[in-house]
N, C-alpha and C positions, 0 to 999 in steps of 0.2 A: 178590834182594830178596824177602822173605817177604808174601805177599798177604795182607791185612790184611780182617776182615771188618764188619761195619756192620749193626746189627738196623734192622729196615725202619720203624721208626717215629724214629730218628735220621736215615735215610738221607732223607725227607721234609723233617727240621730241616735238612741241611746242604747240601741238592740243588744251592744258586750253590757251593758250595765246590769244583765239581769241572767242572773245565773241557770235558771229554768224557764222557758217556754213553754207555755200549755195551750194546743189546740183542741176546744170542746168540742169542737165538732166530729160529724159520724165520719166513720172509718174512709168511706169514699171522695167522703170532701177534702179530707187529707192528703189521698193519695193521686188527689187532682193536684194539687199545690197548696204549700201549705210557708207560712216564715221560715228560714233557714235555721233548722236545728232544735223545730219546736217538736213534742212529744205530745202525743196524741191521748188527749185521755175525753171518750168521747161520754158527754152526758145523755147522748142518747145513739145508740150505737144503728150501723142500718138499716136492722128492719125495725126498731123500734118507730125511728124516725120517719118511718111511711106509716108505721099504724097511726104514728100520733097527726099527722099529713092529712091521713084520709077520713077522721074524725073529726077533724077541724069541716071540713066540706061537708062529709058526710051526714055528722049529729051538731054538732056544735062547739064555740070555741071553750064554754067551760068545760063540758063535759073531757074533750081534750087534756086539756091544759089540768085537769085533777089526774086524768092516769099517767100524765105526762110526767105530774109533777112528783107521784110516786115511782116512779120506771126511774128519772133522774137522780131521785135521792139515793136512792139503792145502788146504782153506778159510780156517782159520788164516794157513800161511803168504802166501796170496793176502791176507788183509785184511792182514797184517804189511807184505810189497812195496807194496799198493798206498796205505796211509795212513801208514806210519810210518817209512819207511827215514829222513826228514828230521827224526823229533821229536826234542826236547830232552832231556834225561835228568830234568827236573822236569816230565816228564809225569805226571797223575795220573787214570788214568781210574779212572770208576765201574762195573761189570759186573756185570751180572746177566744170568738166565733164566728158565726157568719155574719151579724152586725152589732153584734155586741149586746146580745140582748138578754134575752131568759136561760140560754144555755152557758155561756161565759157568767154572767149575772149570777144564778146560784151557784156556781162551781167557788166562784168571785167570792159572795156571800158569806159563803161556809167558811170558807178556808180562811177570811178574816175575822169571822167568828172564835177563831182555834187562836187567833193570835198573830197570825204572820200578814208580812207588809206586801198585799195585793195589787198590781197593777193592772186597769182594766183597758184594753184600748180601744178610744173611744170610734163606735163606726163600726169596727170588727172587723174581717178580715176583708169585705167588701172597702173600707177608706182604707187599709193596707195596701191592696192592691193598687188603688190608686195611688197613692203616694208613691207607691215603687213605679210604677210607670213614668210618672211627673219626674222622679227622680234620675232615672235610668242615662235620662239625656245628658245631665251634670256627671255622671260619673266617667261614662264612655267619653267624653270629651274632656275631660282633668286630667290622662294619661296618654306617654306617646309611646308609638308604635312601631314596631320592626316588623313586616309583612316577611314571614317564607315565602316566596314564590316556587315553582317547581312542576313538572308535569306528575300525573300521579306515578305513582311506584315510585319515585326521589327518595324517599323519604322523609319527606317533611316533617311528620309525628312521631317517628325517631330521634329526629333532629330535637323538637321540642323537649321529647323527653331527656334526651342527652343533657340539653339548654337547662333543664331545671332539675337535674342533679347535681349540674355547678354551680346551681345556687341562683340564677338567672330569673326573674318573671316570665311569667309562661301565663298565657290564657288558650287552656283547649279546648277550643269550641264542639271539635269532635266527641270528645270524652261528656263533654255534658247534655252532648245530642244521645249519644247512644248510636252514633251512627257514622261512617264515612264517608260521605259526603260526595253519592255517588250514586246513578242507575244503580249500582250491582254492591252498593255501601251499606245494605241492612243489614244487623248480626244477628245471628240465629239467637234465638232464644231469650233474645234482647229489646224490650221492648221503648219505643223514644216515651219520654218525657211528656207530656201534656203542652202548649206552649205556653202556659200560664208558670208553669214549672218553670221550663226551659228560661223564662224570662227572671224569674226568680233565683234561679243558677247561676245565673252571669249577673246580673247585679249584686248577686253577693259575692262570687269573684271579685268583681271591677272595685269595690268597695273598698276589699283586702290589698287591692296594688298601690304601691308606692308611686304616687308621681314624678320624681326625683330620677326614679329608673327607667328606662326602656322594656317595655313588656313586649317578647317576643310572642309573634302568632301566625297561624297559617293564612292564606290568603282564599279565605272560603267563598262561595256566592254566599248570593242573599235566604238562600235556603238549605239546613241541615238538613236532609232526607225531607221530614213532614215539619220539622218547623223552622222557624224563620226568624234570622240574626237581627235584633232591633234595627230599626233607620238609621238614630244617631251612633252606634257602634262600627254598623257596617261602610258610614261616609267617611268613619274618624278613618277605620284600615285601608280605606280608597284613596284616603291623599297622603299616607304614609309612607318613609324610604324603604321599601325591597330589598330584597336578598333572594339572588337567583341560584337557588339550587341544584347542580346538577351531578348526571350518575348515569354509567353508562349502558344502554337497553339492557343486556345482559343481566347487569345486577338490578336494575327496576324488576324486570320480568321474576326473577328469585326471590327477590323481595317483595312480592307480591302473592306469591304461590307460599311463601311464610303465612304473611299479615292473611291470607285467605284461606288460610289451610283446609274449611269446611268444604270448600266449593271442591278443591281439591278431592276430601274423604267422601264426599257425596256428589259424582260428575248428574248426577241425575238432577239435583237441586242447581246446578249450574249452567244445565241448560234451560232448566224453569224460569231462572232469571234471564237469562239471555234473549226471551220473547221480549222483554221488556225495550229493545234495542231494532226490533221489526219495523216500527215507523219511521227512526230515523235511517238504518241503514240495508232495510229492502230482505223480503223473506228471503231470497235466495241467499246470500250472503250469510244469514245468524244461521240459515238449514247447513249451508256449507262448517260452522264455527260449532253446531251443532254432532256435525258427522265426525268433525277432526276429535270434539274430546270425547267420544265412543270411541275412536279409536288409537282414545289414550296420548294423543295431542296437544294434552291440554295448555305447554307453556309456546307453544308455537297459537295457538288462539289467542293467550294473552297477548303475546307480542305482534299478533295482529289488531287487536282490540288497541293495545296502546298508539299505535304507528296509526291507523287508519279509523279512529274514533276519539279516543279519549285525549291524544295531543295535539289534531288539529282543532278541535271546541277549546281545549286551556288556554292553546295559543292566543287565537282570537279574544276570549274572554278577558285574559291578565293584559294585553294592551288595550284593550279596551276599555277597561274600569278600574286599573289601577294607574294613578296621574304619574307615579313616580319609576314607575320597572322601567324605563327606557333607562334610568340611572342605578339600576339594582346594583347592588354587593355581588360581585358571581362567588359563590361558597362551593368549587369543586370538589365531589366525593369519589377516591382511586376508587370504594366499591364501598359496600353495605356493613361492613365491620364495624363491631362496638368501637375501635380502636380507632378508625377515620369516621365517627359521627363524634366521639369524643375530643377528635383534635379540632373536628371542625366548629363547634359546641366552645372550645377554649379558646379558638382563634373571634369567633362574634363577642365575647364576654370581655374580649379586650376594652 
């Protein structure tokens, strides 16, 4: 069966059309970014792909290119036994590489050999990546927008979640960062996305929204933790109508020592971060914020941290870059309750 190939900006139009995605490439390239939902079957795995690297430079390109080509076969036939001895003959996967070359190519090859309907896309994942970038502006701009606004501890990503139990669009920028969106917003154990990722995430979100509907979102800056919300997304949510969140210090403050619970089990890690806050608000002050949660202070720090750091920078920010919060929705929450995020979750879905 002759492998058939695909320019990478069709290969974006037709991506549900193909039941299997296969990225050839080594493990690491993967795990930098890779097409949304493709499966990693690498023809040359990562230390192969440096010995075959430094042969190339080293001795030369045949001499390479023969151990290469045995190291590949051998990986080949292991993804052949181990995934496909049972496939159908209207299998049709999609395969690509880094540009579509030798490593996509014989995976390509083979598996057209056996009989099944090969698509190769042309360029590899280098014109993938391009095309999703060209594309990214069309997508974030086809969809309109409900910004939450809100100071932190509101609950805004509560809210969301509420929003998209009822069935509502929901794009969480937080959730696909890995991160909240803040000095003191990194999660333990939790490492962010790459941004080549991160951009790959959200255009396959935006992809999945209905134009038709209002996709609720929180009102983020231009940068999740270490990466950074596209241009054309982050202008769409800037001129979009608001919805002003609010909830009173009490319940922010509990609500916060929930969502942070680690900083809470580990005051030692919480004051590590809190160095982080020394340039803007002066050593004495974070030594002070430092002594209070030694001596187990910890939601009186917070509610200093909110009052005297984190709501007067929101403030300033959300009038300042958002065109529409002078006219927001105000969304009052009596406190932090599944039961009042869920009314208030029913009352925006109207």
């Amino acid at each position: 069966m002759p492998v058939h190939t695909l320019p990478a900006a069709e290969a974006l139009r037709q991506l549900d059309q193909f039941e299997t995605i296969i990225d050839a490439r080594s493990e690491d390239e993967h795990a930098l970014d890779h097409i949304p939902g493709a499966l990693n079957w690498p023809t040359l795995n990562n230390a192969e792909r440096i010995v075959i690297g430094t042969m190339y430079k080293q001795v030369n390109a045949f001499e390479a290119k023969k151990r290469g080509a045995a190291l590949a076969a051998r990986n080949i036939a292991a993804h052949i036994e181990r995934e496909l001895i049972e496939a159908p003959r209207n299998w049709k996967p999609l395969v690509y590489c880094w540009r579509g070359g030798n490593r996509s190519g014989s995976l390509a090859t083979i598996l057209g050999a056996i009989g099944f309907h090969v698509t190769l896309i042309e360029g590899g994942y280098k014109a993938w990546r391009a095309a999703l970038v060209e594309d990214l502006p069309s997508q974030a701009q086809r969809l309109q927008y409900r910004v939450i606004c809100g100071p932190t501890g509101s609950g805004k990503t509560r809210l969301l979640q509420a929003l998209a139990a009822q069935g509502a669009q929901v794009l969480d920028l937080e959730a696909l960062a890995n991160h909240r969106s803040s000095v003191l917003g990194h999660i333990p154990g939790l490492p962010q996305p790459s941004q080549k990722r991160f951009d790959s995430l959200i255009w396959d979100a935006l992809r999945k929204l209905d134009p038709a509907r209002p996709v609720f979102v929180e009102s983020e800056s231009k940068k999740v933790g270490n990466v950074r919300v596209p241009d054309a997304l982050i202008n769409a949510m800037r001129e979009s109508p608001c919805i002003d969140l609010q909830l009173p210090d009490t319940e922010r403050v509990a609500l916060l020592l929930e969502d942070y619970d680690f900083f809470v089990k580990d005051p030692e890690h919480f004051c590590e971060r809190l160095q982080a806050l020394v340039e803007l608000r002066g050593k004495a002050v974070v030594d002070g914020w430092v002594e209070k949660v030694a001596a187990g202070k910890t939601p009186e720090v917070v509610l200093e941290l909110l009052t005297m750091h984190y709501d007067p920078m929101y403030s300033a920010s959300i009038k300042r870059n958002f065109t529409q919060y002078g006219q927001a929705q105000a969304c009052v929450l009596a406190d932090r309750s599944e039961a009042s995020l869920d009314k208030a979750a029913e009352s925006l879905c109207r």
